[in-house]
N, C-alpha and C positions, 0 to 999 in steps of 0.2 A: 901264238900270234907271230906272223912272219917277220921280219923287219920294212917288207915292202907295207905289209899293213899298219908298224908302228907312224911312219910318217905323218899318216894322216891322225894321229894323237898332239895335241897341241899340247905345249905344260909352260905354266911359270912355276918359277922358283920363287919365293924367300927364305933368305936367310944371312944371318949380320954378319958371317965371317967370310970375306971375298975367294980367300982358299977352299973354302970348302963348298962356296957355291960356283967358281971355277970346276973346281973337279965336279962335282952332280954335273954341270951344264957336257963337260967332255963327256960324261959318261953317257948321259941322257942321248945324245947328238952321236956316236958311237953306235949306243944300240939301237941309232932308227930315228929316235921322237926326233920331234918338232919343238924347239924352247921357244915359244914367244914372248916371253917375258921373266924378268928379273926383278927382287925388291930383297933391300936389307931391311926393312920393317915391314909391320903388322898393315899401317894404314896403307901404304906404295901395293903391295900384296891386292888388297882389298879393290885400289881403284883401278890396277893391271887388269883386275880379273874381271872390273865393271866393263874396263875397254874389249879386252883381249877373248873372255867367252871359253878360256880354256876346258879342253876335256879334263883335264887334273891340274890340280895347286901342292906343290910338294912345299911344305910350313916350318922351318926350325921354328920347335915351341921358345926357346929364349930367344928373344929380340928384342930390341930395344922398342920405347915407345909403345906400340901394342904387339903383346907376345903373338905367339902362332894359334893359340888357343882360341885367341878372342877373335883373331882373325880369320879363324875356320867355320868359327859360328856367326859369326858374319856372312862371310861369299856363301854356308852352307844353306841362311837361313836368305838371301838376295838371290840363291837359284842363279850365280855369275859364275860358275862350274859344275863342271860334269863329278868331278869327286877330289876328294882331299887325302892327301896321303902326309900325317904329321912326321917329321922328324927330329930325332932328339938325343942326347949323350944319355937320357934319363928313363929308367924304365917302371919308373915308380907307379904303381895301380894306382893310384889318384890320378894321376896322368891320362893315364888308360881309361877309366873307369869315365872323366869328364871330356875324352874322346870320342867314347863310342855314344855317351847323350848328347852331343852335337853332329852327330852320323859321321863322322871322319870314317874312311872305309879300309886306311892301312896306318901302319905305325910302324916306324924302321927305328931301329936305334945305333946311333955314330961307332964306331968310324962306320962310313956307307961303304958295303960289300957290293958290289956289280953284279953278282952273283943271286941277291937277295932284291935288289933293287927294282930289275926287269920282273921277277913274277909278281912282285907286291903291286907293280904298275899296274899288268896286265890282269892280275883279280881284280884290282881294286874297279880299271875300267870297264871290266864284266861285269861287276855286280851291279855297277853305275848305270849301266846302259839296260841289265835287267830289270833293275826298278825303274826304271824310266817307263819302262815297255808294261809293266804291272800299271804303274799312272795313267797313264795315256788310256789304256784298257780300263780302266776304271772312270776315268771320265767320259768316255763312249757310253761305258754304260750307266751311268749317273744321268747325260744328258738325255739319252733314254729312257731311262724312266722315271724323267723331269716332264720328258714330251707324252710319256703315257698316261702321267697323272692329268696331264691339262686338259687332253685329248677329251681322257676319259669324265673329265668333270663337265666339259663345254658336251659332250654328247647328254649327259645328263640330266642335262637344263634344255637340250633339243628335246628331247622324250618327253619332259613338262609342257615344255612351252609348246609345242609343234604336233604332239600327240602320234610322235614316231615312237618305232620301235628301236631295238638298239642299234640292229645292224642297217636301217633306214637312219637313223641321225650321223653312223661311221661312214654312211655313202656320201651322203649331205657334204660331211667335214672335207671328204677324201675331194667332192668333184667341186667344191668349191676353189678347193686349195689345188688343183688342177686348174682349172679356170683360169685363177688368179695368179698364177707362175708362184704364189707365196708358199712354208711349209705349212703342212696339216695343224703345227704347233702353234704358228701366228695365225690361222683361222681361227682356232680354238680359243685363244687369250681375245678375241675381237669378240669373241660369241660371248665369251665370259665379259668384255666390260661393260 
């Protein structure tokens, strides 16, 4: 990712130690990003991220009040970011392990290298934006064949009731919901109620 393409990466930070979220913010701003926000705790974190919509939340897991932890599965589980990248002096697999069951998508550990920082970004934003792109495709197709089932049941009861055939009740459905500017799916649930 170029740095003309980082810009349009938005990030807040938390984290309790002002030097060291000074330095992340230089670095961040340096290689590109965009910092729109800032929080020395877990809840500040949480309502930046309701305001602000960021593509990523970089989390020190030790913070006062509510750690980075709690705060990751918060904004992960409110869908108020695009992805979570924890940070920590602690590389302890309990850490890790209650990480990755809250989908956090990167994990750095202090002191922050700059080196390490940008591609853990730019995975993390990739993987972020792929599953997004897997969701979205999946709810296409769920609505789909939400619209098929209804379709297919209100033709069902045309065939009874009307003494058509299938593809005579799919014409039915098809020139009604033409007619009516409505979709085929709200003809369907009308046949059905």
């Amino acid at each position: 990712m170029k740095e003309k393409e980082r810009k349009g990466i938005r990030v807040v930070i938390a984290e309790d130690e002002p030097i060291t979220r000074m330095d992340l913010k230089e670095m961040l701003v340096a290689a590109g990003y965009s910092v729109v926000g800032e929080a020395s705790e877990g809840f500040d974190a949480i309502e930046i991220c309701k305001r602000k919509q960021p593509d990523v939340a970089i989390l020190d897991i030790k913070m006062p009040l509510l750690d980075g932890l709690s705060a990751a599965k918060v904004i992960t589980e409110e869908k108020t970011v695009g992805t979570v990248i924890l940070l920590t002096a602690y590389s302890d697999e309990e850490f890790i392990n209650c990480a990755t069951k809250i989908g956090v998508s990167g994990y750095i550990v202090k002191p922050i290298d700059e080196k390490a920082l940008v591609p853990n970004i730019e995975i993390a934003v990739a993987r972020s934006r792929e599953i997004q792109r897997v969701k979205r495709q999946c709810e296409i197709i769920a609505e789909r064949l939400e619209n098929r089932t209804v379709i297919e049941k209100a033709k069902g009861q045309l065939m009874v009731s009307m003494m058509l055939s299938e593809n005579e009740a799919y014409e039915y459905i098809k020139t009604l919901s033409k007619e009516k500017k409505v979709s085929m799916k709200r003809i369907a649930e009308i046949i059905l109620a």
